[in-house]
C-alpha positions in Angstrom: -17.4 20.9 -38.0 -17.6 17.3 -37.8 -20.6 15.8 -35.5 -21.0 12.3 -34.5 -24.3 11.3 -33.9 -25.4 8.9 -31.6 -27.9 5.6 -32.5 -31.3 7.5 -31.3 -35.3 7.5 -31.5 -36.8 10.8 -32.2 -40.2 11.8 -30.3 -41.3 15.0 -28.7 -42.6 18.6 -30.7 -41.0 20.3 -32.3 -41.9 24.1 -34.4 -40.6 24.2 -38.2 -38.0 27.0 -39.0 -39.0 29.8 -40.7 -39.6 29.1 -44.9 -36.3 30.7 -46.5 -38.1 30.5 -49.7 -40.6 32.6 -48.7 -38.5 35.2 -47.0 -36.5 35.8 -49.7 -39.5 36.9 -51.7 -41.2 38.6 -48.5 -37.9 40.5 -48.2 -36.9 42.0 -51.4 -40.7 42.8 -52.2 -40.6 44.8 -48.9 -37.3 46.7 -49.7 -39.2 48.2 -53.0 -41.9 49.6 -50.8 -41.8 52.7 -48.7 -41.2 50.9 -45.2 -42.7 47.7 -44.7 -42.1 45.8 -41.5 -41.5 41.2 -42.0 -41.6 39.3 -39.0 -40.2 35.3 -38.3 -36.9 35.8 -40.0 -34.4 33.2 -39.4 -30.8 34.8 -40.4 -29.8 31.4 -42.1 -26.7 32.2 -44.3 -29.0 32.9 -47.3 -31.2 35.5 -45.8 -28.0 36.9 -44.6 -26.7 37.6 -48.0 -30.0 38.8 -49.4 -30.3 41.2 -46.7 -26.4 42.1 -47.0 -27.6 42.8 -51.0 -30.7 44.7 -50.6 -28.3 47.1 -48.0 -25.6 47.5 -50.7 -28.3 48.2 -53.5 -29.7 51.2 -51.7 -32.7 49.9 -49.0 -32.7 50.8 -45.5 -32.6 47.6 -43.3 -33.1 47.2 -39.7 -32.8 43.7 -37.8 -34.5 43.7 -34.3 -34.9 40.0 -33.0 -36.7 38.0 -35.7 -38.0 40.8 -37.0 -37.2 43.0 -40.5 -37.7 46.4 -41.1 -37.1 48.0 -44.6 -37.9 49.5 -47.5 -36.8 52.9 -49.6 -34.5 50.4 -52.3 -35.3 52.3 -56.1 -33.5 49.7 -58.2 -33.4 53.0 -61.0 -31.0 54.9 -58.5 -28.6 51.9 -57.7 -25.3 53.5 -57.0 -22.3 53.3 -59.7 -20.2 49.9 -59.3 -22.3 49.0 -56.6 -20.6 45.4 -55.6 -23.0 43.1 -53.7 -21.8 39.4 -52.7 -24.6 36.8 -52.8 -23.0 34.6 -50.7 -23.9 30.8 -51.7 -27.4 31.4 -52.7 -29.0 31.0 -56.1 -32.4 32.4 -54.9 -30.5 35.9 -54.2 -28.3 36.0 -57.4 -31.3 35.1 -59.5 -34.1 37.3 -58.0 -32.0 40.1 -57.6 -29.9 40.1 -60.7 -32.3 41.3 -63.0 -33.4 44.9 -60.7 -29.9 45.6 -61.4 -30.9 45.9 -64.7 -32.7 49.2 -64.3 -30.4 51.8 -63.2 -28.2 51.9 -66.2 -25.1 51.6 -64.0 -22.9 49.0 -63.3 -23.5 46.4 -61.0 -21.1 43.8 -59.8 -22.3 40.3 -58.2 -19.9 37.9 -56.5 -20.4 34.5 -54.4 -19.1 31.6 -52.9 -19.0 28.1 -53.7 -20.4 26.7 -56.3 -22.9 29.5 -57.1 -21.1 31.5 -59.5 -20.8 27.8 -61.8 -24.5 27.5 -61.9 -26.6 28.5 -64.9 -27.3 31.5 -65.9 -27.7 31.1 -69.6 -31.3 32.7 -69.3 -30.4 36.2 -67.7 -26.9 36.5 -70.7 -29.5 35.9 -73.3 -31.8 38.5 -72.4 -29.1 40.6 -72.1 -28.0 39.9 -75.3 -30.6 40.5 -77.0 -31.8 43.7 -75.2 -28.4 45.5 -75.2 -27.6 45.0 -71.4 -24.1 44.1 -70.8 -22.9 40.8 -68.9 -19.5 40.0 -68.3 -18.8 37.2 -66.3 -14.7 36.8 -64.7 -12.9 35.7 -61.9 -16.3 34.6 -59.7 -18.0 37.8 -60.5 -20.4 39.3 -63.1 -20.8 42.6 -64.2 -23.8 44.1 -65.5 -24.6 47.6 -67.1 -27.4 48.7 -69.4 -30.7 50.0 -68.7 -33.7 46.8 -69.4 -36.6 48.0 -71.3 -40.1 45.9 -71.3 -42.0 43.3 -74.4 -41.9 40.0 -74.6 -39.5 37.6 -72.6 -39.2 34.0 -74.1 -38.2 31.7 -71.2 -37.9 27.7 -71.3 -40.5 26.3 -68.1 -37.5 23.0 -67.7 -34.8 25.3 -66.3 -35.3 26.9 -62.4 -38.1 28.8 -61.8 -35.7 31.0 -60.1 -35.2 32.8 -63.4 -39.4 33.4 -63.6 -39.4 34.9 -59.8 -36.3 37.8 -61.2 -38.6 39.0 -63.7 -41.7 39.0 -61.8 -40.0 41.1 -59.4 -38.6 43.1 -61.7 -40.8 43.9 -64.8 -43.9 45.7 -63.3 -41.4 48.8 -62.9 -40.6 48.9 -66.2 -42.9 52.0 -68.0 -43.5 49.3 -70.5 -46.0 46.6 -70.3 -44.2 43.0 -70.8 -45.3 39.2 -71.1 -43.2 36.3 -70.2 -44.2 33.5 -72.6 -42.9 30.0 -71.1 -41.6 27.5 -73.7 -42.7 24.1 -73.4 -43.5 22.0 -70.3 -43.4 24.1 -66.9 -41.8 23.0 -63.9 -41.3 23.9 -60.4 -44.7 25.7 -60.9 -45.3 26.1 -56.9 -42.5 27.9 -56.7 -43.9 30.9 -59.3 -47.2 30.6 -57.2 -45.2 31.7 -54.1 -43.7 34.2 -55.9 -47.4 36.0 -57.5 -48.8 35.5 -54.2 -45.9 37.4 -52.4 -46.4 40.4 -55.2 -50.3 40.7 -54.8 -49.7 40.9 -51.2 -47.6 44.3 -51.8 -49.9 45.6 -54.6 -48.3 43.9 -57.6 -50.4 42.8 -60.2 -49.4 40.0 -62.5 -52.1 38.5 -65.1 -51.6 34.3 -65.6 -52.1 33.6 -69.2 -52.5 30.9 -71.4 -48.9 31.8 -73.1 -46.8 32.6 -69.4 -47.4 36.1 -67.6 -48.8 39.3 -68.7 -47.0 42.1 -66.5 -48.3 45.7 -66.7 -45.6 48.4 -66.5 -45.6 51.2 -64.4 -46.3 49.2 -60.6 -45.3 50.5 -57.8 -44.5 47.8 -54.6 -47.0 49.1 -51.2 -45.9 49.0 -48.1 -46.9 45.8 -45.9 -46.6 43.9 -42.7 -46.3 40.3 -42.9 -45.4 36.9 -41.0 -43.0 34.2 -42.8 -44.7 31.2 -42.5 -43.2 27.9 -41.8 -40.9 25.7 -44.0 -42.2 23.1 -45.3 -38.6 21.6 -47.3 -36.8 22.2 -44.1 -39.5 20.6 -41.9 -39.3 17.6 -44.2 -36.1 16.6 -42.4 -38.0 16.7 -38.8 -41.0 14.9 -40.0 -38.8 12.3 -41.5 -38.2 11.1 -38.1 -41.2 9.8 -38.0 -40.7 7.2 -41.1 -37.6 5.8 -38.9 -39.6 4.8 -35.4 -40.1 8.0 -34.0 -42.7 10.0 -32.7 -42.5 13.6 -33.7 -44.9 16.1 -34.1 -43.7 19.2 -36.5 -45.9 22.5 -35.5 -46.3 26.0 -37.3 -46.7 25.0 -40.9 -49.7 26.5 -42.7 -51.7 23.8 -44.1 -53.3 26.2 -47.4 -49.2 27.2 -48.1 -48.4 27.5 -51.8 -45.1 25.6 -51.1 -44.2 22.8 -53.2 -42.4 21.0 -51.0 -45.4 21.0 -49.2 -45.9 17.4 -50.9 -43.2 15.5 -48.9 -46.0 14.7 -46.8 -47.7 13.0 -49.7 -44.8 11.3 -50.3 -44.2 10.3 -47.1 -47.2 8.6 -46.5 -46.7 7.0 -50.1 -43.3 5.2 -49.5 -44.3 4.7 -46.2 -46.9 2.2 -47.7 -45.0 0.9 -50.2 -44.9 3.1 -53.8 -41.8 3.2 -54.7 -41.4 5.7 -57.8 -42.2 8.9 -57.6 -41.3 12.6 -59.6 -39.1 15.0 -58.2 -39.5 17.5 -61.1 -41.2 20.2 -59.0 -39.8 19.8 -55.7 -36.2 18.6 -56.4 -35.1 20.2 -52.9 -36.5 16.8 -51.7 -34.9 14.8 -53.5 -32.0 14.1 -50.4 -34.0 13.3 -47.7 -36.5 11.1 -50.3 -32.8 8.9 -51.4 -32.1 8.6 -47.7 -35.8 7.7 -46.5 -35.8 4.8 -49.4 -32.5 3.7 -48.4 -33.7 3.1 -44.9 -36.7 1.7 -45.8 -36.5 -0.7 -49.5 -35.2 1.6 -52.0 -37.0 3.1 -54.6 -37.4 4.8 -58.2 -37.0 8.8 -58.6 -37.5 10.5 -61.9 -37.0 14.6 -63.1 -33.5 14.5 -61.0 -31.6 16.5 -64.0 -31.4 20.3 -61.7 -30.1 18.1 -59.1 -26.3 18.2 -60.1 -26.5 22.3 -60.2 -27.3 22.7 -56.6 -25.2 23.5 -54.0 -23.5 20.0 -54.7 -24.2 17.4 -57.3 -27.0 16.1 -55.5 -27.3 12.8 -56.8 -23.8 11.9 -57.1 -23.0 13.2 -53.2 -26.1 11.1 -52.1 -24.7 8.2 -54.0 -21.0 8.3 -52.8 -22.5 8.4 -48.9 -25.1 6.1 -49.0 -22.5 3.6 -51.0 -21.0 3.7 -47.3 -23.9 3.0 -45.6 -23.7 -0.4 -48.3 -26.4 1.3 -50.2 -26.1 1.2 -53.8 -27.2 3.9 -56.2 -28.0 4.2 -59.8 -27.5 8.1 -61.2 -28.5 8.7 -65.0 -29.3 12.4 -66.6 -32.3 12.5 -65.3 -33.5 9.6 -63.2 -32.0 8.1 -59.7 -32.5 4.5 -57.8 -31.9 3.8 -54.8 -31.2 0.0 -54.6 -32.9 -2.0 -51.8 -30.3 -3.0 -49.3 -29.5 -3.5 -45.8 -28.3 -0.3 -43.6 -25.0 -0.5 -42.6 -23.0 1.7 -39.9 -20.4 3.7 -42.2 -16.8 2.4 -41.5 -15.5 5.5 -42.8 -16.3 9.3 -42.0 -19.6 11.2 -44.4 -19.3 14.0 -46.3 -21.4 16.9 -46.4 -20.1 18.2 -49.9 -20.6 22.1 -48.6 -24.5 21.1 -48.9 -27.2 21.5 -46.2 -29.7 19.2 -47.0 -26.9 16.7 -47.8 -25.7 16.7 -43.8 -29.6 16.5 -42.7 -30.4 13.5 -44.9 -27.1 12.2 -43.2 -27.9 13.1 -40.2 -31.3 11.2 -40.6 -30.0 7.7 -41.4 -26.7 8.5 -38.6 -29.6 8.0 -36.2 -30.2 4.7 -37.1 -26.5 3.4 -37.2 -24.4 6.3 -35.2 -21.6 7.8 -37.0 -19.8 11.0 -37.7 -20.4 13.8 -40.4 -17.5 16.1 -41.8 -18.6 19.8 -42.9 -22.1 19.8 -40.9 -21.4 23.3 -40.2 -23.5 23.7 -44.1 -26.6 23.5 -42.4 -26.4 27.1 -41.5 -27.2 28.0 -44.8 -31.1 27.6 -44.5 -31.6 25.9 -41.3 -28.9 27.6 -38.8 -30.2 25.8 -35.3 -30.8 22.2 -37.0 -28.8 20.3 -34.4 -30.7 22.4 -31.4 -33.5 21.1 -33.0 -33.0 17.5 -33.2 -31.5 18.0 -29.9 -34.7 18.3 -28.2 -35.8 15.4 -29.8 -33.6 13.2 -27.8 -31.0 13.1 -30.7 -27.9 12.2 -29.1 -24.6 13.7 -30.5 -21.7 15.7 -30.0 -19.1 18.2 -32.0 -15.3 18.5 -32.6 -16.1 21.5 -31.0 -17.6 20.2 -28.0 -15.6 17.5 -27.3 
């Protein structure tokens, strides 16, 4: 879908999608409880697949409106050559990955895109070393073996993602296990979410000096919960507000464990004139920070290395679209500039790159030029009703479909 978008000044209110970071863990910690009811689900493309996944592995699932019902999935009693597609999402591959560990069966993941490229050097070592099988082939992987608890070495610089699948996954094992983090961690918010979610349904994980201390033999309780608001997505809608507009973004809890729960921070800081800052812990910010600082003087990001193993390159498809707004941009392994430079309407037709938060940080700066977007249609993988959005904020544009 290609959308042009009009020159246009955002005000009005406007409420933040639900946090697809939290319903992924709100979702598969209900699945592993009797019958446990979550409520504020958006079905963005991600939650579709999780949901799609905790069907296939064995949990009853029932949609009504925004609202999840589920429970009954025993990862121990996973069905033989169960196949579950993950879609385009590295929060479901990674979280669910290592419950299919547990049944001693074999287990086949697929997905789209670039997921199946993306690291997973952390899961086929444990394996490894434990005596699970992992075959990867032709987009899929295979896994068979039955996991057994101890000690789990895990480096803190790779995604947290890889911490969240063993929380979820090691309090059912009859042994007691510790994950013991290796050198500096990062994307620590993230974990937080994640030990929050579990207490919630009666997990109990032990923070220690070392990592995690997990004892075996937990059982997941049945709950009824809310997802609250997203901060990374609502990051886009605020942003408005550094370009001239007046918006106000509603339904975001202001004591949320989010990480990205610091663009607001960061925000205010570029806003008044800092112009270096870390992206380390909340790299899903990093797009709409590059577009911000190109609009308004540029500026200095560092801890940018997990950007080029997201759904695109990060860096590299922020740099090729900004270059045609005549914004120049320095990439290097782990650090990014955006030059300062005067905002330019793009001669030529943007790129998505198959990546949500690449079209909204488009989107953003298309607002303050007009021009047209190729391949907008990504936005449907964590923020399905973007342009409905934006659209009530007197955002003026319109689709190939529309025309």
């Amino acid at each position: 879908m290609t959308v042009t978008v009009n020159k246009s000044l955002a005000f009005g209110t406007v409420s933040a999608p639900p946090s697809k970071s939290d319903a992924h863990r709100c979702l598969i910690a209900a699945a592993m409880s009797q019958g446990s009811r979550i409520k504020n689900v958006a079905e963005s493309e991600d939650i579709k697949a999780t949901l799609n996944c905790l069907k296939n592995l064995g949990a009853k699932v029932e949609i009504k409106g925004d609202t999840v019902y589920l429970g009954g999935l025993n990862p121990f009693d996973i069905p033989e050559n169960t196949l579950i597609d993950c879609g385009e999402s590295g929060s479901t591959l990674r979280f669910l990955l290592p419950l299919c560990w547990l049944s001693d069966k074999s287990v086949t993941l697929t997905g789209r895109g670039r997921l199946m490229e993306r690291p997973l050097d952390v899961y086929e070592e444990i394996c490894e070393n434990r005596g699970v099988s992992f075959t990867r082939a032709d987009n899929k992987i295979t896994v068979c073996g039955r996991l057994t608890g101890g000690e789990f070495r895990v480096r803190g610089d790779i995604s947290s993602q890889f911490i969240t699948g063993l929380l979820f996954t090691l309090p059912l094992l009859a042994e007691d296990s510790k994950i013991v983090i290796v050198g500096n961690l990062e994307s620590e918010p993230y974990i937080n979410m994640t030990l929050s979610t579990l207490a919630f349904f009666g997990i109990k994980i032990e923070k220690t000096d070392y990592g995690y201390y997990i004892k075996g033999n937990q059982r997941y309780v049945a709950r009824d919960l809310t997802v609250e608001g997203d901060y990374s997505n609502a990051a886009f809608l605020d942003a408005f507000n550094l370009l001239g507009g007046k918006v106000d973004v509603t339904g975001l809890k202001d004591d949320s464990l989010q990480g990205d729960k610091i663009y607001r921070l960061m925000f205010e800081q570029l806003k008044s004139g800092i112009k270096s800052f870390d992206l380390a812990n909340c790299p899903d910010l990093a797009p709409v920070m590059f577009a911000l600082s190109a609009a308004l003087g540029g500026a200095k990001f560092t801890g940018t290395k997990r950007l080029k193993i997201k759904e695109s390159d990060r860096a590299e498809a922020m740099k090729q679209e900004l270059h045609k707004f005549g914004i120049n941009v320095e990439v290097s392994e782990n650090s990014v500039e955006v030059k300062a430079g005067e905002l330019k309407a793009p001669e030529e037709i943007l790129c998505g790159h198959n990546d949500h938060r690449i079209v909204m940080s488009l989107v953003l700066l298309l607002t303050l030029t007009g021009g047209s977007i190729e391949g907008a249609e990504a936005v449907s993988k964590s923020f399905p009703d973007f342009f409905e959005k934006i659209k009530t904020l007197n955002i003026g544009f319109v689709t190939d479909e529309t025309r």
